[in-house]
MARZASE-824371 format. One record per residue (C-alpha): x, y, z; residue number from 1; residue in three letters. Coordinates in steps of 0.1 Angstrom, whole numbers. Example, Ala and Ser with C-alpha at 12.3 -4.5 7.8 and 13.67 -1.06 7.14 Angstrom:
- 123; -45; 78; 1; Ala
- 137; -11; 71; 2; Ser
This chain:
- 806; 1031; 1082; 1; Unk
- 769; 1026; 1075; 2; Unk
- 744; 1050; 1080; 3; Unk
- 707; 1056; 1085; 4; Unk
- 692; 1091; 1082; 5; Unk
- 658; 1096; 1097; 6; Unk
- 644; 1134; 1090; 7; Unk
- 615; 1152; 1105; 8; Unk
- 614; 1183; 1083; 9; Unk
- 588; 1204; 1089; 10; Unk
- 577; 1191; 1120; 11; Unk
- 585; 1196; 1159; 12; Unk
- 602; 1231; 1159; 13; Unk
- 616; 1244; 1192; 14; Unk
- 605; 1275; 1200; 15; Unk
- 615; 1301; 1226; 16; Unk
- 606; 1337; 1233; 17; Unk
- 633; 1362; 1224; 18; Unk
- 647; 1377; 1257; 19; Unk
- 656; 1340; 1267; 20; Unk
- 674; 1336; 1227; 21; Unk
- 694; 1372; 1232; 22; Unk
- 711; 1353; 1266; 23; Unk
- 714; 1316; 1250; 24; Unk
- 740; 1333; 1219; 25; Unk
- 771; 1319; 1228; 26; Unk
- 781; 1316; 1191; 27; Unk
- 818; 1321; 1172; 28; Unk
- 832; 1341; 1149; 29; Unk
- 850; 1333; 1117; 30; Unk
- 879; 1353; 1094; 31; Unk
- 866; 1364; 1064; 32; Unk
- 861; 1336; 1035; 33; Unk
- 891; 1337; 1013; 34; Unk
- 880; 1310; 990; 35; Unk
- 855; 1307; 958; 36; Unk
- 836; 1275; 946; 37; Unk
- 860; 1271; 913; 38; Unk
- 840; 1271; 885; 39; Unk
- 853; 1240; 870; 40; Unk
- 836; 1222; 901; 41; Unk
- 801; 1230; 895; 42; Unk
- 790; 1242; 860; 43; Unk
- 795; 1212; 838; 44; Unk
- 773; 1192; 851; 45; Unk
- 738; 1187; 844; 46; Unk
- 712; 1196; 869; 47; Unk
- 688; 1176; 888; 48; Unk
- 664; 1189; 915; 49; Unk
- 659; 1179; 953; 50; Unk
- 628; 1156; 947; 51; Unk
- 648; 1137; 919; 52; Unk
- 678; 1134; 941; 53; Unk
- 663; 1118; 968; 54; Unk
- 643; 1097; 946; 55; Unk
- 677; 1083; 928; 56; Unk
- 699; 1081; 961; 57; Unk
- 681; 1085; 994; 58; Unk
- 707; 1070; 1010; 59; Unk
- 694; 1055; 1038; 60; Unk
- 719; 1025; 1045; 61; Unk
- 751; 1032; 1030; 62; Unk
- 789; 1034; 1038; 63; Unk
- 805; 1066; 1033; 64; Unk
- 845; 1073; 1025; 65; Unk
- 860; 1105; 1031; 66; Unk
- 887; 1118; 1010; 67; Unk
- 910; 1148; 1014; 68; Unk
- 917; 1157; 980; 69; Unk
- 937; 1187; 965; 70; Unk
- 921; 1205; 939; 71; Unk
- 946; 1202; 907; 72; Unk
- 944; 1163; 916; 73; Unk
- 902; 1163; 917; 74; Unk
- 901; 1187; 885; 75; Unk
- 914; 1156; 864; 76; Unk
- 886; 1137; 874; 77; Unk
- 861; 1159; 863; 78; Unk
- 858; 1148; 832; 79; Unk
- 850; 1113; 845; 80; Unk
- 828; 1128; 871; 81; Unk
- 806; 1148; 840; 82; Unk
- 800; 1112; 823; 83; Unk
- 787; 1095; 860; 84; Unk
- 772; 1123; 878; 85; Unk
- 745; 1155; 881; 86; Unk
- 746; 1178; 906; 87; Unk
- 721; 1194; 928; 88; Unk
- 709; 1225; 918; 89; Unk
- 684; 1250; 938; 90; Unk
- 671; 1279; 921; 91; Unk
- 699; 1283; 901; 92; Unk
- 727; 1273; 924; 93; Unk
- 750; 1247; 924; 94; Unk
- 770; 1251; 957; 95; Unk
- 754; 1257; 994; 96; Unk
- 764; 1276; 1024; 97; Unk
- 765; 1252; 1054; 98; Unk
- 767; 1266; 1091; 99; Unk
- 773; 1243; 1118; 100; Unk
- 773; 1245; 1155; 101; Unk
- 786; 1212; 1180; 102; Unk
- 773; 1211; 1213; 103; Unk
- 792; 1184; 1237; 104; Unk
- 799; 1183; 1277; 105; Unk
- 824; 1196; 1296; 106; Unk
- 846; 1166; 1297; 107; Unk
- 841; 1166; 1257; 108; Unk
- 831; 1133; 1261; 109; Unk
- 813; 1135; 1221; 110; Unk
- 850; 1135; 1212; 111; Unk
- 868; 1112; 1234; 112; Unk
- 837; 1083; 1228; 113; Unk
- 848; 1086; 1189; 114; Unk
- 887; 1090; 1201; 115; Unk
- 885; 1056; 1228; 116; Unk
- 869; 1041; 1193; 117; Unk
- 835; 1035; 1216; 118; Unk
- 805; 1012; 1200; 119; Unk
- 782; 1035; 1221; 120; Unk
- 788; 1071; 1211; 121; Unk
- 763; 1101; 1204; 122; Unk
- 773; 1137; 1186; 123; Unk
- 748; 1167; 1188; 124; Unk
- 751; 1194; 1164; 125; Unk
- 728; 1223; 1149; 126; Unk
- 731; 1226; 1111; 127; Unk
- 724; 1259; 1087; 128; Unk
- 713; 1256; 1054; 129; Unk
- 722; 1293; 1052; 130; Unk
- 708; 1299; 1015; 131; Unk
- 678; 1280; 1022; 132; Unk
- 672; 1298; 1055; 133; Unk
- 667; 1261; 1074; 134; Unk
- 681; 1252; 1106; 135; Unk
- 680; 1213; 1119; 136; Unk
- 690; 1201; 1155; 137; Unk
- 707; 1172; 1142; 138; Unk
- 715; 1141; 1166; 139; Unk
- 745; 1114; 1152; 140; Unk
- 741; 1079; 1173; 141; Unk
- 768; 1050; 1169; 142; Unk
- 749; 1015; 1165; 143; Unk
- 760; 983; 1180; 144; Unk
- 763; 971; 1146; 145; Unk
- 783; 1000; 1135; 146; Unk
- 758; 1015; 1116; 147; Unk
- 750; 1052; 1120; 148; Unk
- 716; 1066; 1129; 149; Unk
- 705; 1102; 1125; 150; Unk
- 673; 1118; 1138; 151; Unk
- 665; 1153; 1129; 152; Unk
- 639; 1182; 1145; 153; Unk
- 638; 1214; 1124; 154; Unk
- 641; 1244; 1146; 155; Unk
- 639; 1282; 1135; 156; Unk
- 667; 1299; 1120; 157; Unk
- 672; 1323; 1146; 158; Unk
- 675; 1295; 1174; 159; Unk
- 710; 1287; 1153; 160; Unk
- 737; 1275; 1185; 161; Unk
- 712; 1273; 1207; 162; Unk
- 694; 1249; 1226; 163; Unk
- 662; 1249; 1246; 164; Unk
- 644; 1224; 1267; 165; Unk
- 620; 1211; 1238; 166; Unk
- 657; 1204; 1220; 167; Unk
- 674; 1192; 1250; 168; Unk
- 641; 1164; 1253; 169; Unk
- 644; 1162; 1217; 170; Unk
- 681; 1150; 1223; 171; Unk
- 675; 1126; 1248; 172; Unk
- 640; 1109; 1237; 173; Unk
- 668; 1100; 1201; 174; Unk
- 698; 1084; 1227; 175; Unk
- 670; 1067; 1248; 176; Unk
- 650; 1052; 1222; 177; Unk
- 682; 1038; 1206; 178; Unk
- 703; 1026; 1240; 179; Unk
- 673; 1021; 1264; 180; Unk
- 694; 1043; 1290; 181; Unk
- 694; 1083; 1305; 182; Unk
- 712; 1111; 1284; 183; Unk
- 728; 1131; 1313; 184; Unk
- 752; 1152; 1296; 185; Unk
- 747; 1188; 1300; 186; Unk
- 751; 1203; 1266; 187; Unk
- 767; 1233; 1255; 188; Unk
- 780; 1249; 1226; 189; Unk
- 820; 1239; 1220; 190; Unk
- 825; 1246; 1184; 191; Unk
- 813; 1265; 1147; 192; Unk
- 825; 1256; 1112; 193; Unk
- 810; 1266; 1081; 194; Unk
- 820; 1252; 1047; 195; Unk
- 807; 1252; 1006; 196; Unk
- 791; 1219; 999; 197; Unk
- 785; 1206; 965; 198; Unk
- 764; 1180; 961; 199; Unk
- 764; 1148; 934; 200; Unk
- 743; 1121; 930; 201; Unk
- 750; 1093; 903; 202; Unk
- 725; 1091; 874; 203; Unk
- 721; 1053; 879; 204; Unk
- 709; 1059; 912; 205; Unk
- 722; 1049; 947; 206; Unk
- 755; 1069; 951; 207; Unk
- 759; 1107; 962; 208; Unk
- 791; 1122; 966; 209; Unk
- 795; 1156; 987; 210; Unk
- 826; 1176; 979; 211; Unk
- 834; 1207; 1008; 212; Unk
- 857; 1237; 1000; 213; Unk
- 866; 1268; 1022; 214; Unk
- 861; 1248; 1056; 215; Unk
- 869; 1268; 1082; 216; Unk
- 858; 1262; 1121; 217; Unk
- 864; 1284; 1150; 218; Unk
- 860; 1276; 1190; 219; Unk
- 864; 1295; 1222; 220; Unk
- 906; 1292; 1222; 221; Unk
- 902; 1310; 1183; 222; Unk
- 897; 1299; 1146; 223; Unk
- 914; 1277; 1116; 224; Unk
- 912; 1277; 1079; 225; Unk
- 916; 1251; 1060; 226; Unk
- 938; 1257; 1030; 227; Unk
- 920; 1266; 1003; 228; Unk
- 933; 1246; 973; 229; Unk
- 921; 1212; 1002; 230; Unk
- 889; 1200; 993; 231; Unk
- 870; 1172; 1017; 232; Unk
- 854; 1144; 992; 233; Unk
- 827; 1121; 1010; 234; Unk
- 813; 1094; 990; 235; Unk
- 780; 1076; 1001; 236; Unk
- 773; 1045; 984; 237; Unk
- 762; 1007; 999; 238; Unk
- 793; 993; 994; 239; Unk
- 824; 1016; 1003; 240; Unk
- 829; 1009; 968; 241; Unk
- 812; 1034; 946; 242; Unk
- 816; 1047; 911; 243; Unk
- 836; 1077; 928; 244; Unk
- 856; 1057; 946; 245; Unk
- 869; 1034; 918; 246; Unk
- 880; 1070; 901; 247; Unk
- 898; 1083; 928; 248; Unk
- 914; 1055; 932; 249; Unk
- 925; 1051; 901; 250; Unk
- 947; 1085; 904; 251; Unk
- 963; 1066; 942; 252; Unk
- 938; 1086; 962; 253; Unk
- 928; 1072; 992; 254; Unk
- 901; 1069; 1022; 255; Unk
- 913; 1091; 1052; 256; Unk
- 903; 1070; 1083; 257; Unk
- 888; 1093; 1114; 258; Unk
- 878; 1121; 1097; 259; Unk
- 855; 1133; 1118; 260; Unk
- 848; 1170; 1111; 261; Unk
- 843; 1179; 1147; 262; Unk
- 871; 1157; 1160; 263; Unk
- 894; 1173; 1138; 264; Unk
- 888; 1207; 1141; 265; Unk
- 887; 1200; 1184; 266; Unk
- 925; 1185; 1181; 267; Unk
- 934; 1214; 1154; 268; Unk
- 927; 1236; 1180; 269; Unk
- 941; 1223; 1203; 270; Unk
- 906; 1222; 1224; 271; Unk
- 913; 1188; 1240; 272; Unk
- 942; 1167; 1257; 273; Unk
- 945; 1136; 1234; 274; Unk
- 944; 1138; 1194; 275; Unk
- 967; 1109; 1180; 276; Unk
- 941; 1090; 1167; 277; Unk
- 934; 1120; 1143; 278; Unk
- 965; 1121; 1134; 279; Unk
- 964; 1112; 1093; 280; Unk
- 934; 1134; 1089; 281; Unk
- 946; 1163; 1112; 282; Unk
- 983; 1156; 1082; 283; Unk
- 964; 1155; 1054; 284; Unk
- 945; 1185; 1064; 285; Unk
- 974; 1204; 1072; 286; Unk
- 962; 1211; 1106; 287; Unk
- 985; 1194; 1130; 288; Unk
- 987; 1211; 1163; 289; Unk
- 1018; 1225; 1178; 290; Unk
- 1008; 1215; 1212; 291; Unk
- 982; 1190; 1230; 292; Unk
- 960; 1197; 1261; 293; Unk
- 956; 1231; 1257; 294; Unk
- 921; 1227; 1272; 295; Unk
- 900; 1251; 1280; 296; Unk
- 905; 1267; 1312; 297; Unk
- 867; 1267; 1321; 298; Unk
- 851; 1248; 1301; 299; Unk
- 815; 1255; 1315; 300; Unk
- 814; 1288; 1306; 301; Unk
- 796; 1301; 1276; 302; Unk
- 815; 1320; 1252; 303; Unk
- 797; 1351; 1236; 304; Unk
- 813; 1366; 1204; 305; Unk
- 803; 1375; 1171; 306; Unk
- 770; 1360; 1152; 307; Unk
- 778; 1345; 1119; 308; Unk
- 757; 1367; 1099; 309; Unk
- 778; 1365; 1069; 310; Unk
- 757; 1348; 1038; 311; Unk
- 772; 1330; 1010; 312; Unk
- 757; 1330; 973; 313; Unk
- 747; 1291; 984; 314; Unk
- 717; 1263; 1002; 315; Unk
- 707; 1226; 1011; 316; Unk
């Protein structure tokens, strides 16, 4: 898959006054974290700062390959990894609390674009830097040519799984200026997930690789973990065939096709009515559901539970 990432930090932040925020909360609520960054996975390496990582590996054409890896098999690697990589560090820290919420339609029509394997397809999603105290209305949009777009609006903190009108125009200026047609879904909040990110970039330049532990998502019908000793790989290089890649390979590990994060955790939980094409992910994962179609029963309605005010010793 190639991608394109377009930012706007700083700029263009949606505001609202805070009556209308303390009725627009429909957020979830998670289990308590049960699992810790190893140390093994982060302190070898040596450091490099934001500026130099994005000057090294900006990344913005690349093809990315997701791997579900367990940890025993990615600690023999590490010493590889050491050689090829640094890591992103942030005052001191090596591993970054992310907090994200997917908005979608009733019909879930995000999810069954990606499902039907669509050229056309948009995802919508607020994202948390929860150690950095930075929130981003983030906008994913399929291109004809398969390459993936992203466009970016930074929002305040406290608007986190919610979405006002600037947002909402925000939303559909991004799918317009791309597709030259309306955005008519009505958005509204259909799932959470939070996860540890790490965060490599190669020291010649042009690959980063973003290893998440302790993912665990939650939506209206309830909440999963993913087993702590899984841990979700992504490499981003311009070739599907990066430095990372050639190690993982050589211990038989391979890409796993479809793994969407929010498309996975919708069939986990059993949120929508078709999940096969998810199926090796949802396997390797170990999150197969036990039933399909267990939709929700009214789908429009908001769901109000539990902020996420837990904080993590994390950031970017």
């Amino acid at each position: 898959m190639f991608t394109r990432e377009r930012g706007f930090p700083m700029g263009g932040s949606i505001g609202q006054d805070a009556a209308a925020q303390a009725d627009m909360q429909p957020l979830f609520s998670f289990p308590a974290p049960r699992t810790i960054v190893p140390r093994w996975l982060v302190e070898p390496y040596r450091p490099i700062g934001l500026e130099q990582l994005d000057a090294k590996a900006d990344m913005l054409d690349r093809r990315d390959n997701k791997y579900v890896v367990r940890a025993d098999m990615l600690h023999q690697v590490i010493g590889e990894l050491i050689q090829q990589f640094d890591i992103l560090e942030i005052d001191g820290k090596r591993n970054f609390t992310y907090d994200t919420c997917y908005f979608d339609d009733a019909e879930r029509s995000a999810y069954f674009d990606h499902h039907k394997g669509r050229r056309i397809r948009c995802k919508v999603r607020m994202r948390k830097y929860v150690d950095a105290d930075l929130c981003f209305v983030e906008v994913k949009l399929k291109h004809m040519r398969g390459m993936t777009i992203k466009e970016r609006l930074q929002c305040p903190v406290e608007m986190y799984g919610t979405m006002d009108d600037e947002a909402r125009q925000f939303v559909a200026s991004s799918y317009r200026d791309l597709y030259r047609r309306e955005f008519t879904r009505e958005l509204q909040p259909t799932l959470a997930m939070r996860y540890q990110r790490v965060t490599l970039v190669a020291k010649q330049g042009g690959e980063r690789v973003t290893i998440d532990t302790g993912i665990v998502f939650a939506g209206t019908s309830g909440s999963q973990t993913i087993d702590g000793d899984l841990i979700l790989v992504e490499v981003k290089s311009g070739n599907a065939n990066g430095i990372a890649d050639k190690i993982l390979r050589r211990l038989h590990q391979h890409p796993t096709n479809t793994c969407s994060k929010y498309c996975v955790a919708m069939a986990a939980l059993n949120e929508v009515s078709k999940s096969n094409k998810f199926l090796g992910a949802l396997r390797r994962l170990g999150v197969v559901p036990t039933s399909s179609g267990a939709w929700l029963a009214k789908p429009s309605q908001p769901v109000k539970t539990a902020s996420l005010e837990h904080r993590h010793p994390a950031t970017c």
